[in-house]
C-alpha positions as CSV (number, residue, x, y, z in Angstrom):
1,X,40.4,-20.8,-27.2
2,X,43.2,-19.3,-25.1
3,X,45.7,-21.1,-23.1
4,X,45.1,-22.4,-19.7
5,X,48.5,-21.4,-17.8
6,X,49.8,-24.1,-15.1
7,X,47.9,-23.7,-11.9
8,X,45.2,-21.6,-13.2
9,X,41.7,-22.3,-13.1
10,X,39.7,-24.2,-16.2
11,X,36.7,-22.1,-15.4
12,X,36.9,-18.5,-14.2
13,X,34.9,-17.5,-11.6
14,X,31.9,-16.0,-14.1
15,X,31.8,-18.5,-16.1
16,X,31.3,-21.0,-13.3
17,X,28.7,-18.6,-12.4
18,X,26.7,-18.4,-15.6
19,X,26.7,-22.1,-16.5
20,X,25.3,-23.0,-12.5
21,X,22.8,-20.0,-13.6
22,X,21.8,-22.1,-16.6
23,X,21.8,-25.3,-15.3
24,X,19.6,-23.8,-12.6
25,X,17.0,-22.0,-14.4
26,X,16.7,-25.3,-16.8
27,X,16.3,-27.4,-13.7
28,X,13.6,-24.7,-12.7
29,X,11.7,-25.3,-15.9
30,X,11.9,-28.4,-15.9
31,X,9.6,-28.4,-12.7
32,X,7.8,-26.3,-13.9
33,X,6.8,-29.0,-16.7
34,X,6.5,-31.9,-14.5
35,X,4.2,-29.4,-12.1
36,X,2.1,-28.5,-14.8
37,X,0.7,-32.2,-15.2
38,X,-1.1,-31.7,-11.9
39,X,-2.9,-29.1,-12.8
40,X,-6.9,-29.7,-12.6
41,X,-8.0,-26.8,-11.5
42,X,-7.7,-23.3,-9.1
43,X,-7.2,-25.4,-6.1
44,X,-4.5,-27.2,-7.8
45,X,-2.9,-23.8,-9.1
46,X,-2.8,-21.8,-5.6
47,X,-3.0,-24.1,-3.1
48,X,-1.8,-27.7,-4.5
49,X,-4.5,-29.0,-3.9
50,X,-4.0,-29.1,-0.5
51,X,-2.4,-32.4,-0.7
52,X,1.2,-31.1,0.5
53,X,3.4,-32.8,2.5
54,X,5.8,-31.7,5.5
55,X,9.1,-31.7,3.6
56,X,8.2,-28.9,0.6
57,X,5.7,-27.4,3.2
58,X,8.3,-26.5,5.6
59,X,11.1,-25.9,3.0
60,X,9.2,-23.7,1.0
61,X,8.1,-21.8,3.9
62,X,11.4,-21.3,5.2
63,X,13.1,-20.2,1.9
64,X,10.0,-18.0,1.5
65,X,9.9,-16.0,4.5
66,X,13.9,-15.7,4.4
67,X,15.2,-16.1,1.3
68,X,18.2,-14.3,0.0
69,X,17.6,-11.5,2.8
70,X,19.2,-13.8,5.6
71,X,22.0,-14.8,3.7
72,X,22.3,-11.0,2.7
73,X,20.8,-8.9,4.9
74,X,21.0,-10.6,8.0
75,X,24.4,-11.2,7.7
76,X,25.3,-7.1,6.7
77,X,23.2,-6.2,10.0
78,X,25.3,-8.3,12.5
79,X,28.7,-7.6,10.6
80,X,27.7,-3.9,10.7
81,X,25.8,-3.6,14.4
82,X,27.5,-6.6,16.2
83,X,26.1,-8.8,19.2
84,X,23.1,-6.9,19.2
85,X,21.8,-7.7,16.3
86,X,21.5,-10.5,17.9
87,X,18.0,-9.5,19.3
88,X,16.4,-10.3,15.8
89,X,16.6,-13.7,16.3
90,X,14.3,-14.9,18.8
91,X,11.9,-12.9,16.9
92,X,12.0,-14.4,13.9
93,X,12.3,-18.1,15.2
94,X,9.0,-17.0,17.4
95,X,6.6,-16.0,14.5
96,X,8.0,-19.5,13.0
97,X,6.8,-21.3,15.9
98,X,3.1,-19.2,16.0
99,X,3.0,-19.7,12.2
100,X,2.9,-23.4,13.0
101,X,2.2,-24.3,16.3
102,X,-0.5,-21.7,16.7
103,X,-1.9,-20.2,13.8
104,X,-1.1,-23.9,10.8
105,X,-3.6,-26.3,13.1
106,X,-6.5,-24.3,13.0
107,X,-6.0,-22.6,9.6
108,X,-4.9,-25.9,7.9
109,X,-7.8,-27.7,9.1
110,X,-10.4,-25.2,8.4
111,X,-8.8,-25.1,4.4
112,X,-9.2,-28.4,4.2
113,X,-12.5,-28.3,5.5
114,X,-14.4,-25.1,4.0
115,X,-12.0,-25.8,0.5
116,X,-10.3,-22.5,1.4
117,X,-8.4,-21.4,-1.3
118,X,-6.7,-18.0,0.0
119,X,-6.0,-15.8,3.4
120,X,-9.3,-14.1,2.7
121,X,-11.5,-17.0,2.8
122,X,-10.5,-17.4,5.8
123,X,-11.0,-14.1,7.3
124,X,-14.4,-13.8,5.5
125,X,-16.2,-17.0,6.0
126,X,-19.2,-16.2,7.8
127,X,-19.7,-12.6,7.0
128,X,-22.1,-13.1,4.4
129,X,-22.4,-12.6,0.5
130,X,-21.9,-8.9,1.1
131,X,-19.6,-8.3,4.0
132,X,-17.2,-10.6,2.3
133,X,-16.5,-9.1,-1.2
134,X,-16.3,-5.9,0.8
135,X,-13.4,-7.0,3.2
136,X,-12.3,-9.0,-0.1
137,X,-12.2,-5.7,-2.4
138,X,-9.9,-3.9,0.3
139,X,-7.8,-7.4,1.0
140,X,-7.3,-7.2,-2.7
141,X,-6.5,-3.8,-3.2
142,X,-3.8,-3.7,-0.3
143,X,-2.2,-7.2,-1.4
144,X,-2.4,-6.3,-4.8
145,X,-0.6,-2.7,-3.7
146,X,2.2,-4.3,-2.1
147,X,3.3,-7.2,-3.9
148,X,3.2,-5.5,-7.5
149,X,5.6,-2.5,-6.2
150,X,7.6,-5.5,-4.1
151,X,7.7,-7.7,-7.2
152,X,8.9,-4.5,-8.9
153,X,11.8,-4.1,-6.5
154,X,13.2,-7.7,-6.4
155,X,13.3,-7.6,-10.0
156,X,15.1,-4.6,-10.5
157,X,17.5,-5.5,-7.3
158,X,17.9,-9.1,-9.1
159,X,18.9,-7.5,-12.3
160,X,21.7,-5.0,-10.5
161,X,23.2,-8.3,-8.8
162,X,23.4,-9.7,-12.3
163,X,24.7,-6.6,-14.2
164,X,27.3,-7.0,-11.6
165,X,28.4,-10.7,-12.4
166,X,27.6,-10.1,-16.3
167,X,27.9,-7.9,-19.2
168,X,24.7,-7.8,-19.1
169,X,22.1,-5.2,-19.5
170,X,20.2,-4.4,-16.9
171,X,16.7,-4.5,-19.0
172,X,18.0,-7.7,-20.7
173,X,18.9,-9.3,-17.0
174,X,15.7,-7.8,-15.7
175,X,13.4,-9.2,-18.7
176,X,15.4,-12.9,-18.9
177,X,15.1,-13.4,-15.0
178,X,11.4,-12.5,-15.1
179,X,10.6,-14.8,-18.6
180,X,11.9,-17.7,-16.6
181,X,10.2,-16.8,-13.5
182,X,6.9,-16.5,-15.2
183,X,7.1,-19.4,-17.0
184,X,7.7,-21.9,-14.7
185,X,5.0,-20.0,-12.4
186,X,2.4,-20.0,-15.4
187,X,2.8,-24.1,-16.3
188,X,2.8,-25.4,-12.5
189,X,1.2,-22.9,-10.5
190,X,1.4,-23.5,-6.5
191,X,3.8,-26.8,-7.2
192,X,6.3,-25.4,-9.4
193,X,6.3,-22.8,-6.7
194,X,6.7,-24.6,-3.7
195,X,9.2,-27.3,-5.3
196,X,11.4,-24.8,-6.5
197,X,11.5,-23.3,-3.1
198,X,12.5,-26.5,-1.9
199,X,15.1,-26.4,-4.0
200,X,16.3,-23.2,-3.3
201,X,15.7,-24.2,0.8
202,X,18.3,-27.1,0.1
203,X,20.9,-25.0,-1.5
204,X,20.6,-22.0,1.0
205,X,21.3,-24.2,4.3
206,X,24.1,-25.8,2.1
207,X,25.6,-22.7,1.7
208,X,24.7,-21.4,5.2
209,X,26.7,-25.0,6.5
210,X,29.7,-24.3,4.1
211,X,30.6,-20.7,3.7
212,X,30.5,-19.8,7.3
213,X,32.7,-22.5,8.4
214,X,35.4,-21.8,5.5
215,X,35.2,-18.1,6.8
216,X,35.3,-19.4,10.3
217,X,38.7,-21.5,9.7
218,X,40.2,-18.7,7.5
219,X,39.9,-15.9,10.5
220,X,42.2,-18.6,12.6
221,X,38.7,-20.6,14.2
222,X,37.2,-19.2,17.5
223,X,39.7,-18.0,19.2
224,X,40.6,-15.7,16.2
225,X,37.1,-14.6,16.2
226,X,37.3,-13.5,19.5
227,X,40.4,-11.8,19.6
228,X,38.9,-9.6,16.6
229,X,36.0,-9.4,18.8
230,X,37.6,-8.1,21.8
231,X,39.7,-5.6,19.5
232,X,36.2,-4.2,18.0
233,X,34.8,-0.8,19.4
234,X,33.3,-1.8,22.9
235,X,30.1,-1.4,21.7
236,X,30.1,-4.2,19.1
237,X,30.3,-6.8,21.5
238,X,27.8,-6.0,24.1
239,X,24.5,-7.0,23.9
240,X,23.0,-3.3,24.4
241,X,24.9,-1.6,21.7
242,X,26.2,1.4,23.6
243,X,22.7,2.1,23.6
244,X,20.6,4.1,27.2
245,X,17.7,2.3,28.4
246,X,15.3,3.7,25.9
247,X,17.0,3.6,23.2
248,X,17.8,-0.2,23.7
249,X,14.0,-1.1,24.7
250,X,13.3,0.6,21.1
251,X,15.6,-1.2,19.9
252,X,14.8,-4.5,21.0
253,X,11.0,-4.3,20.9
254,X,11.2,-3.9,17.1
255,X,14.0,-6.2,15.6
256,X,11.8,-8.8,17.8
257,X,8.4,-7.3,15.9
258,X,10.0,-8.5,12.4
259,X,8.6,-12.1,13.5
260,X,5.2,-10.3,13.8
261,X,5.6,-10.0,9.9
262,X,4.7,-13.2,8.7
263,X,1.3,-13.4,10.4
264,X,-0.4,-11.0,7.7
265,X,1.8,-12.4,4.8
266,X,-1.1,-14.2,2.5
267,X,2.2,-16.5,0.2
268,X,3.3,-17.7,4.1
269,X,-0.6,-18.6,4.9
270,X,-0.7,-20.2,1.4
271,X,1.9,-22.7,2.8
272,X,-0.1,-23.9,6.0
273,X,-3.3,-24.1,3.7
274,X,-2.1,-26.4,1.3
275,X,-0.8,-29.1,4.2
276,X,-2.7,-32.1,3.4
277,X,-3.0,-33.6,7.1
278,X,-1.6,-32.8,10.7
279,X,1.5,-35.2,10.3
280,X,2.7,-33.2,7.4
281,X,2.0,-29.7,9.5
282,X,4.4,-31.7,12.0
283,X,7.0,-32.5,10.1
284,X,6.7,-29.3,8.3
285,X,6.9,-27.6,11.4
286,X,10.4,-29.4,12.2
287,X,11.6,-29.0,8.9
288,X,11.1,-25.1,9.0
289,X,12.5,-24.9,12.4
290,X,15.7,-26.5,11.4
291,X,16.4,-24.8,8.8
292,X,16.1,-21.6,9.9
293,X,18.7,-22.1,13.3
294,X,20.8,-23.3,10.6
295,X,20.8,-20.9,8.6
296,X,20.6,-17.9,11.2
297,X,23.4,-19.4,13.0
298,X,25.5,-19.9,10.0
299,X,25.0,-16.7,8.7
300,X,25.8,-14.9,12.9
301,X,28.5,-16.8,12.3
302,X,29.8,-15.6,9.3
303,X,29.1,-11.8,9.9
304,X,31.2,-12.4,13.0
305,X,33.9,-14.3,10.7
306,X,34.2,-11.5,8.4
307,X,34.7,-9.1,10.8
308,X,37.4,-10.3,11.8
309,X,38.6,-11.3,8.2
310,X,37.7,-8.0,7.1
311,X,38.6,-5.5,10.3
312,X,34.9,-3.9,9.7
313,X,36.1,-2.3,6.7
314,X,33.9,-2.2,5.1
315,X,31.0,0.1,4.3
316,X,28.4,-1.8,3.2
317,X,27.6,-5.0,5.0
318,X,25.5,-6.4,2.6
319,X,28.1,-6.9,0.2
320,X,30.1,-9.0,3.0
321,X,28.8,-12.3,1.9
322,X,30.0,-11.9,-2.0
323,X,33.0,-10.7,-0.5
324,X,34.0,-13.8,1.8
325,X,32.7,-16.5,-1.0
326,X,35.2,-14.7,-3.3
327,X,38.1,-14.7,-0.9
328,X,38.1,-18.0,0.9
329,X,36.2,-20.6,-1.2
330,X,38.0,-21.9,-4.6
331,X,36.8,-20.3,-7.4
332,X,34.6,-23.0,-8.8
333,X,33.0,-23.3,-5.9
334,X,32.6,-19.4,-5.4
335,X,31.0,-19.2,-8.4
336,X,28.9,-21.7,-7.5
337,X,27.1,-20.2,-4.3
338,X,27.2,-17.0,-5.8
339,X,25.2,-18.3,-8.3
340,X,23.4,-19.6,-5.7
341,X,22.3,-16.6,-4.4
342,X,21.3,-14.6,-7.7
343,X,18.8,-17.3,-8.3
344,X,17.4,-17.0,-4.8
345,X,17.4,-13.0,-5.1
346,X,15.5,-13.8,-8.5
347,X,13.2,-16.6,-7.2
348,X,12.0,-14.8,-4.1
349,X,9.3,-13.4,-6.2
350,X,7.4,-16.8,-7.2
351,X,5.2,-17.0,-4.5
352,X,4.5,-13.5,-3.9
353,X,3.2,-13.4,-7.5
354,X,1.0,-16.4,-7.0
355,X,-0.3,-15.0,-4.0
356,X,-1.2,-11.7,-6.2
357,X,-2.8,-13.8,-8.7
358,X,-4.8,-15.5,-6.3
359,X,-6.2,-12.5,-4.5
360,X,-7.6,-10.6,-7.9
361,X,-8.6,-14.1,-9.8
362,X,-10.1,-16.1,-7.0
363,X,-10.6,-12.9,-3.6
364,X,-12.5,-11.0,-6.5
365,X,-14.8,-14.0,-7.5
366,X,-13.0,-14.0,-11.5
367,X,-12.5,-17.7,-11.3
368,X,-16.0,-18.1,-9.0
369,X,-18.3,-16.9,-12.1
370,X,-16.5,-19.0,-14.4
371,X,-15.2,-22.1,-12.8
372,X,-14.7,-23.8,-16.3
373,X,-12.1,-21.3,-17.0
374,X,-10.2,-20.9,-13.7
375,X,-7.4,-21.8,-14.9
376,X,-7.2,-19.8,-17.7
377,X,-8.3,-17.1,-15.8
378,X,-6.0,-17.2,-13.1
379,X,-2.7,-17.4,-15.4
380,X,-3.9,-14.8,-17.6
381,X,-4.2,-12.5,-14.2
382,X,-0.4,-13.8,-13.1
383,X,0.7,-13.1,-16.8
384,X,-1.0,-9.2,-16.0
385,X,0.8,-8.9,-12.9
386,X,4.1,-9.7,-13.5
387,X,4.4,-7.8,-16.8
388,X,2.7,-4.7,-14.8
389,X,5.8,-5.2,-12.3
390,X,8.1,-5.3,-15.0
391,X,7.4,-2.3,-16.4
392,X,7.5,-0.3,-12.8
393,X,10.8,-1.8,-12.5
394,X,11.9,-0.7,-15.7
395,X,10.2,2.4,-14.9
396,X,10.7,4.1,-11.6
397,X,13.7,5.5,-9.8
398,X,15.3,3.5,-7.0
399,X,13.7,6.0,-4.4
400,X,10.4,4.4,-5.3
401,X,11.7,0.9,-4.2
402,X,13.2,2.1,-1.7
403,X,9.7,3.5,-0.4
404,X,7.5,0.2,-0.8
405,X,9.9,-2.2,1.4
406,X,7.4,-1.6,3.9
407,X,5.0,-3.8,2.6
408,X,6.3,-7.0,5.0
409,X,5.1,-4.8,7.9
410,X,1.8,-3.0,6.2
411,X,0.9,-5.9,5.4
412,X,1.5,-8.3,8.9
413,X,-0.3,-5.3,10.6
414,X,-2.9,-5.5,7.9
415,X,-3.7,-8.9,8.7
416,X,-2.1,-10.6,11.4
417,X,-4.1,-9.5,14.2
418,X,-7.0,-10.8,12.6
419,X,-5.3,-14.1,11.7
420,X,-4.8,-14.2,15.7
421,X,-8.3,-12.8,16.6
422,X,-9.6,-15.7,14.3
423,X,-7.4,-17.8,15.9
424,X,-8.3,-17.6,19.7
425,X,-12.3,-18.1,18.3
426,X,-13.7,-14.4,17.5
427,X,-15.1,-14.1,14.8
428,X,-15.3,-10.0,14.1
429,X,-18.4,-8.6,12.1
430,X,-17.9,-6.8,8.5
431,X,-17.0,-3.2,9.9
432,X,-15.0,-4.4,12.3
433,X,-12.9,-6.5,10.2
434,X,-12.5,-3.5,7.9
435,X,-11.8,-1.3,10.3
436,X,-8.8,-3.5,11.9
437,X,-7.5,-4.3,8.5
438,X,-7.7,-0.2,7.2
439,X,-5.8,0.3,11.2
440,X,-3.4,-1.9,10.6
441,X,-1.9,-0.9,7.3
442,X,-2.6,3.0,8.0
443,X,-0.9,3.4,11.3
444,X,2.2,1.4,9.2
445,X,1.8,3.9,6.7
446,X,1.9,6.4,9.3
447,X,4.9,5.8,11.5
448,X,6.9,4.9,8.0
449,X,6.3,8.3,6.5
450,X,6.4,9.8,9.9
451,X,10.3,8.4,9.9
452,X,11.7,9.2,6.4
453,X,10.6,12.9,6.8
454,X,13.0,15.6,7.6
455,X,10.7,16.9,10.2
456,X,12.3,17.4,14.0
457,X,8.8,17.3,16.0
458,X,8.9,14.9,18.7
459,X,6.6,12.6,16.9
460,X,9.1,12.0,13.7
461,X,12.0,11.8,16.4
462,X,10.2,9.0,17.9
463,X,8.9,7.3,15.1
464,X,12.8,6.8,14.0
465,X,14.1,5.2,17.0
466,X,16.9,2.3,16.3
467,X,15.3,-0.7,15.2
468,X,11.5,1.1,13.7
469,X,9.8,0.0,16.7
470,X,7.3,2.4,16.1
471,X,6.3,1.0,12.0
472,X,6.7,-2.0,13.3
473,X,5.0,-2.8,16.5
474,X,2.3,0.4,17.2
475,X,0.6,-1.1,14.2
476,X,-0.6,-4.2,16.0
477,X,-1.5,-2.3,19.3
478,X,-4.7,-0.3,18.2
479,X,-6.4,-3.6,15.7
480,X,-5.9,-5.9,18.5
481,X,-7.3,-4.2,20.9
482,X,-10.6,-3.4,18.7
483,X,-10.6,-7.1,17.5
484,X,-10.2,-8.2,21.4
485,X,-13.0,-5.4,22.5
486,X,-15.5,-6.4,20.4
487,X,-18.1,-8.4,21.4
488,X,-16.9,-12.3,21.3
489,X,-18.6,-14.7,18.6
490,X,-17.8,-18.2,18.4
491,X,-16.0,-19.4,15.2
């Protein structure tokens, strides 16, 4: 063993790393053990029965809708943008408050009711035998579309994070991350799933409480902030961005449409179905809410921090939060929230693939025609799926990726309006329903492709203005207003 020199660390940074990874992924199976006693049956493995309380409810939401992208992401866009990235947040803290003020009461208490097991029984109950498994074939096919080529991503963007940290192969990272993942997801279903969110919910609003404030006192508090601030191009701390009128109303309009997202999202859904009474939406509700100003705030906060900390030097924001947890937090504890966030990047996926499961095993009537074997079935389909991801990500060039980060949106515009059209009492016929749902995704499609080509055409120049207004909130226009035009039924 080599010699510790006076003053140095025990531990270096990676190895504090890999043994929190470790401890992390055992704690993870170990839930996934305890979860896997509670399994009885499909309702049990993709819905928990719907006998879940407030505190995972809410937790697991939030760390599923988020994740490792606020912490990430979030923080890249306001260190890179300034002030007016701002705009994104009232966005995102009003889909949480539809999700669960609006959209959980009615969609919670029908679950419980009609022993709704995924988004699409909801949308199809009362269609009939034959307008259902149509509007559940395309459901399928779209969520099947954009959570295997998601999957696929997060994997291979989980297994570049750890390559990073490790010497570690990227196919060896990719495969280990994925075994534990699948494991865990394969012995406790919608449990292991939500409790390990939980977990993860705990440890992100720890880290968004403790980095930013270290970062914060390290730039010389507030008042250093600000004088970094005012010494920042004049755009970066105006609310506008240097942006004209139009460009800014763009702008705007779709950062705020990101909180559109989560209304189509069938995991999120999964989260308000499995509530097992209206006190548990409540204090889900509260929970979630809380944890995401935290966590948005912290991570403002510390994109603001390491601006002035870093003099916007660098390139690529999304690298600022590994950055700042290397320079002003001691080593152990570095490594600690780094390792924090390569299990989150990792564990995003849990739910996603449950979700997937659940709309082929149970949308497609697998686990219907052979309730005896629902279980079986429906981990054998999970087992399908993530191997199936695997191998894209093993597979396909980054450009693909790259490509299929749309789903959030295809998807919210897929669904959401008729989550909302459902929810305000309509109750759209077969072809309607289809026709909102094919609307939705296609005009996404549209606008996306429309704004990655080279082409100079008015339409392409539009469809890229600042902030993808365009893929983002002209995909909701045309469904609702069919949804809202058609003739009104009572639900």
């Amino acid at each position: 063993m080599d010699d510790v020199r006076p003053g140095e660390p025990a531990l270096s940074q990676q190895t504090v790393v890999l043994l929190t990874l470790i401890l992390y992924k055992v704690a993870l199976l170990g839930i996934g053990f305890w979860a896997a006693r509670r399994m009885r049956g499909e309702d049990d493995f993709f819905v928990g029965g719907r006998g879940v309380g407030g505190l995972v409810s809410g937790l697991s939401y939030a760390a599923s809708t988020s994740s490792a992208w606020v912490l990430l992401g979030f923080s890249g866009f306001v260190y890179t943008a300034g002030l007016s990235a701002l705009w994104m947040v009232p966005g995102i803290l009003g889909g949480y408050v539809v999700m669960w003020v609006v959209i959980a009461p009615r969609l919670s208490g029908e679950a419980r009711a009609k022993s709704h097991v995924t988004l699409t029984d909801y949308l199809t109950d009362g269609l009939g035998v034959p307008g259902a498994k149509a509007v559940a074939a395309l459901s399928t096919a779209l969520t099947l579309f954009c959570f295997v080529f998601y999957i696929a991503a997060q994997f291979d963007a989980a297994a570049k994070a750890f390559t990073d940290q490790f010497a570690l192969g990227q196919t060896e990272a990719l495969l280990l991350g994925a075994g534990v993942i699948l494991i865990y997801s394969l012995m406790g279903g919608y449990w292991a799933v939500s409790v390990t969110d939980t977990l993860q919910g705990f440890v992100m609003a720890a880290v968004a409480i403790g980095l930013p404030l270290a970062a914060l006192i390290a730039a010389g508090g507030p008042a250093g902030v600000s004088a970094a601030l005012a010494a920042a191009p004049s755009d970066y701390g105006t609310a506008a961005g240097g942006r004209g009128a139009m460009a800014f109303t763009g702008f705007v309009l779709g950062v705020l449409a990101i909180g559109l997202g989560p209304f189509g999202q069938p995991h999120l859904h999964a989260r308000l179905m499995s509530l097992k009474d209206e006190p548990a939406r409540r204090r889900g509700f509260v929970l979630a809410m809380g944890w995401a100003v935290i966590v948005y705030a912290g991570m403002a906060t510390l994109a603001l921090a390491g601006r002035a900390l870093t003099g916007g030097a660098l390139a690529d924001g999304e690298v600022l939060f590994y950055r700042l947890a290397a320079d002003v937090l001691p080593p152990i504890l570095a490594g600690i929230v780094i390792a924090a966030i390569l299990s989150a990047v990792m564990s995003t996926v849990d739910s996603i693939l449950l979700s997937a499961a659940a709309s082929v095993a149970h949308d497609l009537g697998f686990t219907k025609g052979h309730p005896a074997r629902a279980l079986l079935i429906s981990r054998s389909v999970m087992a399908a799926i993530a191997v199936l991801s695997v191998a894209l990500a093993l597979s396909l060039p980054d450009s693909i990726f790259n490509r299929v980060l749309f789903a959030w949106s295809a998807l919210g515009a897929a669904f959401g309006p008729l989550v909302l059209a459902r929810v305000a009492g309509r109750r759209p016929g077969t072809a309607t329903t289809l026709l909102a749902i094919a609307l939705g995704f296609g005009v996404t499609v549209l606008f996306y492709v429309l704004g990655t080509t080279a082409s100079d055409d008015l339409l392409s120049r539009a469809a890229r203005l600042d902030g993808d207004s365009f893929e983002r909130l002209v995909p909701w226009v045309v469904p609702l207003a069919l949804l809202f035009a058609s003739p009104r039924r009572s639900v």
